[in-house]
C-alpha positions as CSV (number, residue, x, y, z in Angstrom):
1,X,18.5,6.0,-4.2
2,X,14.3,6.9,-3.7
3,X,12.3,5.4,-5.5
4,X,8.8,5.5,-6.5
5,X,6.8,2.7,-8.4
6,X,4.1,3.5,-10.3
7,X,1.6,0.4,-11.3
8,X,-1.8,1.1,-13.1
9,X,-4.3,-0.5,-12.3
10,X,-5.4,-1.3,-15.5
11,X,-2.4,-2.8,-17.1
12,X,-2.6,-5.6,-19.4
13,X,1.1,-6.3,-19.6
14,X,2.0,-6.4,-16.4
15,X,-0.8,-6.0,-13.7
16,X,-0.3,-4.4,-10.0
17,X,0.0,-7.4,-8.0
18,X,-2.0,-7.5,-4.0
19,X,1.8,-8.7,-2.7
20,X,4.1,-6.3,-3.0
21,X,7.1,-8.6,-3.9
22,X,9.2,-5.2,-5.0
23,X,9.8,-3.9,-1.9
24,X,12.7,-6.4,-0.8
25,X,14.9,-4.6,-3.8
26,X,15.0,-1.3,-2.4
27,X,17.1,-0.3,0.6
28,X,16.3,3.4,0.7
29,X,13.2,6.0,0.5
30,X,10.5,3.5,-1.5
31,X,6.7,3.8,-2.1
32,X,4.4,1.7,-4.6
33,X,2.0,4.1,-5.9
34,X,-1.5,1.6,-7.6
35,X,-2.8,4.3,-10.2
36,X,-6.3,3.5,-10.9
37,X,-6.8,5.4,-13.5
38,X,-3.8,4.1,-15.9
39,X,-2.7,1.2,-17.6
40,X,0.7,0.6,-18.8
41,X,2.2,3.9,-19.6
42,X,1.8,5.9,-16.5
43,X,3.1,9.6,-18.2
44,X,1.2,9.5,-21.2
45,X,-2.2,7.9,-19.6
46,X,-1.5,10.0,-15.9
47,X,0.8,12.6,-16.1
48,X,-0.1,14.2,-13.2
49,X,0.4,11.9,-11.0
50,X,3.6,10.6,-12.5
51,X,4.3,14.7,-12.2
52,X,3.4,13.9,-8.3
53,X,5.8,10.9,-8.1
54,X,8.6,13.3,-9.3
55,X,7.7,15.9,-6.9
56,X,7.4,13.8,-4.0
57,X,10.8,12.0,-4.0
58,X,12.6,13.2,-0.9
59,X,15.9,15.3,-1.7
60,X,19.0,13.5,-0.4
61,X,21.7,16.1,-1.0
């Protein structure tokens, strides 16, 4: 499975981290994408680069 994460930057329930301890989980395709411009819900507060994130995901047919 890819995978994309999506952290803003300006989340108060659960702030991007320097370490990025996710990474270990993910065997395939992975990226951690720090959105500066978002807090904690990346569609509503960034949509286009969530739209980016969905567009970027390599197709493993």
């Amino acid at each position: 499975m890819s995978s994309i994460v999506h952290q803003g930057h300006n989340d108060g329930v659960g702030p991007s981290q320097d370490e990025d301890v996710d990474r270990l989980q993910f065997t395939n395709f992975y990226e951690r994408w720090i959105v500066d411009v978002a807090g904690h819900n990346l569609p509503q507060e960034a949509p286009e680069a969530f739209a980016a994130a969905v567009l970027t995901l390599p197709n493993f047919e």
